[in-house]
VOBA-1610 file (N, C-alpha, C; in pm, whole numbers, padded with zeros to 5 digits, always signed):
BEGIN
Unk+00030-00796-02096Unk+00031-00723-02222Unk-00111-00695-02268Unk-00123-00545-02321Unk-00296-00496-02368Unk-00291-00505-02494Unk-00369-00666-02505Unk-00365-00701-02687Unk-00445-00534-02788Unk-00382-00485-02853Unk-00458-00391-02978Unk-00497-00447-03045Unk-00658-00466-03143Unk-00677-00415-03280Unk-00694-00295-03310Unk-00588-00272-03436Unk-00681-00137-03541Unk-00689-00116-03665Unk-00858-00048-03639Unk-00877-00056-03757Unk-00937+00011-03812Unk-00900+00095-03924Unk-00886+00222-04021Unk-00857+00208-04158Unk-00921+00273-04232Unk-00944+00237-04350Unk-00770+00324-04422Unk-00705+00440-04336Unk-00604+00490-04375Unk-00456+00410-04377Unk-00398+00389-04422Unk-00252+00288-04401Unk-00159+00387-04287Unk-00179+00517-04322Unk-00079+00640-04239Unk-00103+00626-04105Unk-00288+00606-04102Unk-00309+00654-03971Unk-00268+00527-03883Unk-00293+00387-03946Unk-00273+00282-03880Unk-00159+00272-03848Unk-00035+00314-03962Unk+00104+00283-03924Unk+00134+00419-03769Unk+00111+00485-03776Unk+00093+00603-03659Unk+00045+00548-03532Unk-00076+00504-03541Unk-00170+00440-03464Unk-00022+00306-03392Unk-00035+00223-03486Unk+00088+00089-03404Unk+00210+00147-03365Unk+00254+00252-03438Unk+00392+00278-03355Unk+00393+00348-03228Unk+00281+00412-03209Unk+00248+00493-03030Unk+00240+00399-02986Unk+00123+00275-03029Unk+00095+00188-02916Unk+00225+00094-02873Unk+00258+00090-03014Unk+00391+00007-03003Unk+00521+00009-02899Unk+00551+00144-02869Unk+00604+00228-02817Unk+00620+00195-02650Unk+00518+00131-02603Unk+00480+00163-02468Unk+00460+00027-02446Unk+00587-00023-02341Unk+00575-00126-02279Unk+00472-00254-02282Unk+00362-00177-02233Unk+00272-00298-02160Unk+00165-00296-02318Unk+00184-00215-02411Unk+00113-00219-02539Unk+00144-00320-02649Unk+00029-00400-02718Unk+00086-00455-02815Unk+00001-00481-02942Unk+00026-00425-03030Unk-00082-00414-03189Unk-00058-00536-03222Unk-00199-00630-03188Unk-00195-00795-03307Unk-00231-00773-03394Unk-00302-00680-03471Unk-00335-00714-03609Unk-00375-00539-03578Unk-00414-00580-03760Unk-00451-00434-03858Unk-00565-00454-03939Unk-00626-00368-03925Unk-00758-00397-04029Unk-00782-00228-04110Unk-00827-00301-04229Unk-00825-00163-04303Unk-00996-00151-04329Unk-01100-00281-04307Unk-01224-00245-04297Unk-01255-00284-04221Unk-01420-00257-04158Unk-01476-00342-04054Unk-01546-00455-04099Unk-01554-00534-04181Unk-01579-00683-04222Unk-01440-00730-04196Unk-01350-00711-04179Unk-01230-00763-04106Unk-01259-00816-03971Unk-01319-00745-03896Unk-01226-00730-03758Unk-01289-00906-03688Unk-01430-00928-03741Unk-01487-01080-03643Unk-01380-01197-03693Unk-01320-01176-03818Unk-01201-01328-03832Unk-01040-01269-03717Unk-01044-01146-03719Unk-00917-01090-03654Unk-00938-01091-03501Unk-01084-01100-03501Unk-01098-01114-03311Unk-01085-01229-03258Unk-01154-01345-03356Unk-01134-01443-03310Unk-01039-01520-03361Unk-00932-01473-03417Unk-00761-01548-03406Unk-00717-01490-03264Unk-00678-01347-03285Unk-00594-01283-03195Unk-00719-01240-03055Unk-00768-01286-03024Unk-00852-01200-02925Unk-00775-01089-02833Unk-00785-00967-02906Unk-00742-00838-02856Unk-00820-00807-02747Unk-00796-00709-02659Unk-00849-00680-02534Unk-00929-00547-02576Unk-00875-00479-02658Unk-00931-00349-02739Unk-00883-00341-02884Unk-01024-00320-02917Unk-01022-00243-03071Unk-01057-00113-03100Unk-00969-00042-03138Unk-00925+00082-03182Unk-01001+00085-03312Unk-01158+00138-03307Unk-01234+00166-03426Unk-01237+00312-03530Unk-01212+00289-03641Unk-01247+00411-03745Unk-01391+00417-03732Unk-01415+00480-03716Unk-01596+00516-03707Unk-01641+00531-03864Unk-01549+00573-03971Unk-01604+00636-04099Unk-01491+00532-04198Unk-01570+00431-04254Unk-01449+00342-04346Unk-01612+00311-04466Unk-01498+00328-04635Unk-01570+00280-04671Unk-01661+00152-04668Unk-01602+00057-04704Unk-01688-00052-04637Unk-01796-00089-04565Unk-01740-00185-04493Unk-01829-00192-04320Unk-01782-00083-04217Unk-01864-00007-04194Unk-01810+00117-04119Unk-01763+00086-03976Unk-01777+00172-03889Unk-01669+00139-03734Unk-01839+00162-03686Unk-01926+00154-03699Unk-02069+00143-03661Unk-02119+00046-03669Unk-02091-00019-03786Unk-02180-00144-03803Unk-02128-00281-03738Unk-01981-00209-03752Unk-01874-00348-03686Unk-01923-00338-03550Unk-01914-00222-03448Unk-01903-00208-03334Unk-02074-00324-03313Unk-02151-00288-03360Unk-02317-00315-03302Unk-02258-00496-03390Unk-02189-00504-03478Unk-02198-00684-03491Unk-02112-00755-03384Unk-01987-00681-03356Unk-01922-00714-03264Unk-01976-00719-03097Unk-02065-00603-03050Unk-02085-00657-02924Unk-02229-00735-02947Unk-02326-00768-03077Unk-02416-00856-03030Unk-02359-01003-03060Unk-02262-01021-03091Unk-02249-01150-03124Unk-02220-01215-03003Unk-02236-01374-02985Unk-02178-01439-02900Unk-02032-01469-02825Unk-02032-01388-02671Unk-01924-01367-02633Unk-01798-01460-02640Unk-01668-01463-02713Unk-01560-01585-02695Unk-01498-01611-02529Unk-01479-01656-02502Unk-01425-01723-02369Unk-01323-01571-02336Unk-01351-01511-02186Unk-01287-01411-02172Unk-01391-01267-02195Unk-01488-01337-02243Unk-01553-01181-02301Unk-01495-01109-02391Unk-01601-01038-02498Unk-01587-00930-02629Unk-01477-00876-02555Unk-01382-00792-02664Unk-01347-00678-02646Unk-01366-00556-02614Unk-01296-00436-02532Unk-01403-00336-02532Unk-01334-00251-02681Unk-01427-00139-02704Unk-01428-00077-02841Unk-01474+00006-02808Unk-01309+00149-02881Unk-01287+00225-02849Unk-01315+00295-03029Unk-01384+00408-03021Unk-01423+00477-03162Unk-01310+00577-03180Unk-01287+00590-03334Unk-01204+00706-03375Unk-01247+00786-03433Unk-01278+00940-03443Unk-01320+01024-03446Unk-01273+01182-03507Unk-01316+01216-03572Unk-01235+01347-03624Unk-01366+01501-03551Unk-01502+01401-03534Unk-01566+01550-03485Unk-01600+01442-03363Unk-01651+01612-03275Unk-01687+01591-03139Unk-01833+01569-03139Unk-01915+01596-03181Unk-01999+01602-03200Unk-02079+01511-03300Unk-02117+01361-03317Unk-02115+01300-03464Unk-02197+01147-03398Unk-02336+01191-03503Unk-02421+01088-03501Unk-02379+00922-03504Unk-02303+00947-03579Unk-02224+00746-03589Unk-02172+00760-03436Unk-02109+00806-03364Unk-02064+00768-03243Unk-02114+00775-03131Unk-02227+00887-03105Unk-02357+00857-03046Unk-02394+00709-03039Unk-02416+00682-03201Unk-02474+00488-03183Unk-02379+00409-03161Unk-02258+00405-03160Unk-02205+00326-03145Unk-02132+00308-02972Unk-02193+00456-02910Unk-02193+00418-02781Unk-02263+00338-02717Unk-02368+00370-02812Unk-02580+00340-02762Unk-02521+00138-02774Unk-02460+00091-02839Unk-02403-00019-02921Unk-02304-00086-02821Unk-02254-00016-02709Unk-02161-00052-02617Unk-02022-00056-02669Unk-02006+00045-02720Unk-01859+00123-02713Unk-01805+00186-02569Unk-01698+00122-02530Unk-01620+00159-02416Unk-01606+00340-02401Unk-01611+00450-02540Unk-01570+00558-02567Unk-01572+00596-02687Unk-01488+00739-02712Unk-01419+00758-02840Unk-01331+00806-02800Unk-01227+00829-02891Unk-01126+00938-02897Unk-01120+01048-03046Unk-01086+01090-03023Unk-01066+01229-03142Unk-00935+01154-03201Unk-00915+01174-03338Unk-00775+01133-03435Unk-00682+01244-03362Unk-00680+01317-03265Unk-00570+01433-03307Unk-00525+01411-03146Unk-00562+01295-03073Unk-00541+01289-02981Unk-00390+01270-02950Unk-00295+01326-02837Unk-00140+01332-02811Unk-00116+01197-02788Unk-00013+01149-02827Unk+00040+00999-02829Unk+00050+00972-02666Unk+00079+01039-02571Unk+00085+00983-02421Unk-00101+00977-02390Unk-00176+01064-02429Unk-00361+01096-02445Unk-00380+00881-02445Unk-00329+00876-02564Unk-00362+00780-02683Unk-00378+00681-02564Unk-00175+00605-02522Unk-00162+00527-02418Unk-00204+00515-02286Unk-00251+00632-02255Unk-00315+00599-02118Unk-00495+00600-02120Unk-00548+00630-02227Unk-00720+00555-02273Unk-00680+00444-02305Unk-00607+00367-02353Unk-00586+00219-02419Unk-00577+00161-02266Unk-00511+00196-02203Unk-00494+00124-02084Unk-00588+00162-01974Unk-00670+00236-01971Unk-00802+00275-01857Unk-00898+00196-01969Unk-00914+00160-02066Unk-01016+00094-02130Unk-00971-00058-02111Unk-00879-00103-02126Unk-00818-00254-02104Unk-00849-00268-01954Unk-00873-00178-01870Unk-00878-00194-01695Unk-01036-00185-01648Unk-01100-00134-01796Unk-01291-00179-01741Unk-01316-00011-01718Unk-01230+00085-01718Unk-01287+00208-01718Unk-01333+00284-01851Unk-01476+00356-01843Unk-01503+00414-01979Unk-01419+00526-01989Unk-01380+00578-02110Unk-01327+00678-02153Unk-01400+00805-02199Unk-01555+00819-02136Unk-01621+00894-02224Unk-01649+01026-02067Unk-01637+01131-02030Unk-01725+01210-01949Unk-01836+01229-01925Unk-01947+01251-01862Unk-02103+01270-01813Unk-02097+01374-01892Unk-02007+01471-01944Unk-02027+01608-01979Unk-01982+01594-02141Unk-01904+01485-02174Unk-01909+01466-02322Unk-02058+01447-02362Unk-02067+01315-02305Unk-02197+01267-02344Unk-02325+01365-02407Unk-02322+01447-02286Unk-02452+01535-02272Unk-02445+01615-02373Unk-02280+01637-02403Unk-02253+01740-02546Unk-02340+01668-02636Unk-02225+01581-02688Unk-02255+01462-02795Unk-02399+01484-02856Unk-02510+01411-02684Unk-02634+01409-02695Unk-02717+01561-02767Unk-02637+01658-02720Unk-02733+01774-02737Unk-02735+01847-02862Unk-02593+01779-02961Unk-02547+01831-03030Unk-02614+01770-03189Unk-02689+01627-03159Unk-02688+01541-03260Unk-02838+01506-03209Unk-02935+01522-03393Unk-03031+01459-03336Unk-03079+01344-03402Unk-03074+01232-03315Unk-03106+01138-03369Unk-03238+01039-03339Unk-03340+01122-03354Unk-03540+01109-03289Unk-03502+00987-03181Unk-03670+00929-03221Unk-03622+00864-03109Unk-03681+00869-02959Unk-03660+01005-02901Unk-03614+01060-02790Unk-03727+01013-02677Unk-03880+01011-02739Unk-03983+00937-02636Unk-03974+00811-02599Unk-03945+00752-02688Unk-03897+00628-02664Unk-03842+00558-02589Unk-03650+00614-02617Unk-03610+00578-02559Unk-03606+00647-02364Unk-03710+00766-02354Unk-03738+00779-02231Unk-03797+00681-02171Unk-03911+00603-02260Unk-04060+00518-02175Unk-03919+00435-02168Unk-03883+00328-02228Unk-03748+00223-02236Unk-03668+00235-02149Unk-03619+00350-02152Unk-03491+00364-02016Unk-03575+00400-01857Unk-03699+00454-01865Unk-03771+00428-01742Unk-03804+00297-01664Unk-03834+00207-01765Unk-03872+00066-01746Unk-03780+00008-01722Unk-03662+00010-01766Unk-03542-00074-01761Unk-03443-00057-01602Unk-03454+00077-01536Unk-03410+00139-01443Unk-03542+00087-01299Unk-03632+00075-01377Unk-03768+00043-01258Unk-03691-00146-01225Unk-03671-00209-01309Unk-03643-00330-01304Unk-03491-00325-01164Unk-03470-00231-01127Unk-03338-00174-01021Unk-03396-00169-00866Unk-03325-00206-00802Unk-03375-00188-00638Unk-03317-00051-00603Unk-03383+00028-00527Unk-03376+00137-00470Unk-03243+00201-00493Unk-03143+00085-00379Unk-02987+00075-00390Unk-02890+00071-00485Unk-02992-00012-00632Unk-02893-00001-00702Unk-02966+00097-00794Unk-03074+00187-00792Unk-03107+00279-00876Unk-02993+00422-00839Unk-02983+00434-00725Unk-02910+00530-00675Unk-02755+00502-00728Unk-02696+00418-00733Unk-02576+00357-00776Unk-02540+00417-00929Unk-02642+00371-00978Unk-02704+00400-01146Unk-02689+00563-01178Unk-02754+00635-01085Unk-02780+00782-01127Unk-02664+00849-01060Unk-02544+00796-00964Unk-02430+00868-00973Unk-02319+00816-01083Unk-02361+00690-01111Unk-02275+00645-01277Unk-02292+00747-01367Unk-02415+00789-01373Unk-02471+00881-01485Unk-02440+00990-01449Unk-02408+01011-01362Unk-02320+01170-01330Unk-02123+01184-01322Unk-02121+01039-01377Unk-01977+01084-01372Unk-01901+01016-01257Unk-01937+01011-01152Unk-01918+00920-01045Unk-01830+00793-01044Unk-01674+00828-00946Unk-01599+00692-00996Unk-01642+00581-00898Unk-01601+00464-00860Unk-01651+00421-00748Unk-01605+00443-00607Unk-01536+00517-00601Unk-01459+00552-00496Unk-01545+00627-00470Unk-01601+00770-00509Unk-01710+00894-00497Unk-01793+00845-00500Unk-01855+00731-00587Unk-01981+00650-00499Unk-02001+00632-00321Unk-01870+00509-00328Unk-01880+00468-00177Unk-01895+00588-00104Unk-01825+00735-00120Unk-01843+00814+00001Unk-01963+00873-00014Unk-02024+00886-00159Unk-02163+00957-00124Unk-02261+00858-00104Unk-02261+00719-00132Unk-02407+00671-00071Unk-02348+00578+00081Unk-02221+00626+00125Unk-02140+00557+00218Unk-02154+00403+00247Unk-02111+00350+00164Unk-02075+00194+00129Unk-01916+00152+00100Unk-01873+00051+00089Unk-01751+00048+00088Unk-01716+00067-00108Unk-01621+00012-00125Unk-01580+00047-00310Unk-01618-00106-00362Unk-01557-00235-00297Unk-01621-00349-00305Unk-01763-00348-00345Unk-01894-00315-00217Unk-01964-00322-00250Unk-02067-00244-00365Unk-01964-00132-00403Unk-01998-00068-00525Unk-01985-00132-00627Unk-01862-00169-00689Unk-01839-00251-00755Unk-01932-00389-00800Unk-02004-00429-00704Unk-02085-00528-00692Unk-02203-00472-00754Unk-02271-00336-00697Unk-02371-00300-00717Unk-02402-00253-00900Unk-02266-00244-00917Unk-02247-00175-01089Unk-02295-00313-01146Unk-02138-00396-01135Unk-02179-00545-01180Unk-02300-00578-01204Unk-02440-00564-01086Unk-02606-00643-01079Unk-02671-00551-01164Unk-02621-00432-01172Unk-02721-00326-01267Unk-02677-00388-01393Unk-02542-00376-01468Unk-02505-00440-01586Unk-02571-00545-01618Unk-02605-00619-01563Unk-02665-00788-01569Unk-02824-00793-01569Unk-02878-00705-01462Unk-03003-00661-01525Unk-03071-00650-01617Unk-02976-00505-01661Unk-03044-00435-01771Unk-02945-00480-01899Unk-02865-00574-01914Unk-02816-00638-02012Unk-02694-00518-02097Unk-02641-00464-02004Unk-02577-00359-02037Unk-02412-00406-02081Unk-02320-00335-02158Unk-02222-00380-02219Unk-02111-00270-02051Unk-02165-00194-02027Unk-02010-00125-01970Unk-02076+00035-01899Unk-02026+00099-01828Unk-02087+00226-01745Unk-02125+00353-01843Unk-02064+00324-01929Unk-02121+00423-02090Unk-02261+00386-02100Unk-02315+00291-02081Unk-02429+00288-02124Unk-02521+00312-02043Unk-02459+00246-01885Unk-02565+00317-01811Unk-02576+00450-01788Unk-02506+00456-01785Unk-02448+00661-01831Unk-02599+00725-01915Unk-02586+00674-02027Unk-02688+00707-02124Unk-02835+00654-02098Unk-02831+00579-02023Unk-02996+00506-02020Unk-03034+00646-01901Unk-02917+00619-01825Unk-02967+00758-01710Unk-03019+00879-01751Unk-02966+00937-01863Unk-03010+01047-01953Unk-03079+01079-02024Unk-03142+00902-02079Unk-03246+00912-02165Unk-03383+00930-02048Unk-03370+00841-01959Unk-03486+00846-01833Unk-03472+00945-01797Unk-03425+01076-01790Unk-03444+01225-01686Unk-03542+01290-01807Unk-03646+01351-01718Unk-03725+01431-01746Unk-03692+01552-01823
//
């Protein structure tokens, strides 16, 4: 069973939100949160596998939660991954809260079968975000910065062996591991492995991010 949190500052959207997930077998909503100063007592009762974030709540927003939630100290099992909710495509809070190690986003207007099968490619370690969202996202929103995090994501990628720099820059293109193994011809195992040592490296939350460090380092 793929434990849910969600959490939205709307009662409609949440009751909407639990009855899709609800709906579907292998789905199951433990709790509800209507802010994000909720969700660290709700993670650590129910440790959900995914939280289903409002990006825009009065309160503690789905930004601030996301960046307290993945720096805090991991519970047995590892954080949750965290999935953003979204009404534009284009939108500075979700930019950071990828940058923050968000698994994705989704759009609010997303189709209820859309909904269940990201809940369950995010519960399985896959990001939900495209090489070609991203680049939107990125091109669309400016949030400075931008030298910076080039010198940063250069340095951080230099800290990579040859093998696994190459690994890195077909992540950042979108690349599943299967299309890895055949383009740098290795098996999917040892891909898998190679993702894993980059993550651990560069202290990374999930392939979203290396995604983005890749983008910030291109010329």
């Amino acid at each position: 069973m793929i434990k849910v949190l969600v959490v939205d500052d709307d009662p409609m959207v949440r009751a909407g939100l639990s009855m899709i997930l609800g709906g579907a077998g292998d789905i199951g909503v433990v709790a509800e949160a209507g802010d994000g100063s909720e969700v660290p007592p709700l993670v650590a009762e129910h440790r959900p596998d995914v939280v289903l974030m409002d990006i825009r709540m009065p309160g503690v927003d789905g930004l601030t939660a996301t960046e307290r939630l993945r720096a805090a100290p991991a519970p047995s099992g590892g954080p949750p991954e965290v999935v953003v909710l979204t009404t534009f495509h284009a939108d500075a809070q979700v930019l950071r809260a990828l940058r923050a190690g968000a698994a994705g986003f989704l759009l609010k207007d997303i189709p209820p079968g859309d909904l269940v099968a990201a809940i369950r490619r995010v519960a399985s370690g896959e990001p939900i975000l495209s090489p070609a969202v991203t680049r939107q996202l990125i091109a669309h929103v400016a949030d400075g910065g931008a030298g910076e995090r080039a010198e940063r994501a250069r340095r951080l990628l230099g800290r990579l062996s040859e093998r696994e720099r190459e690994v890195a820059l077909c992540v950042g293109r979108g690349r599943s591991n299967a299309e890895i193994a055949g383009e740098l011809y290795m098996s999917v195992p040892t891909v898998k492995a190679h993702v894993s040592r980059i993550l651990t490296k560069l202290d990374l939350n999930n392939r979203v991010q290396v995604a983005l460090l890749v983008y910030d380092a291109a010329p």
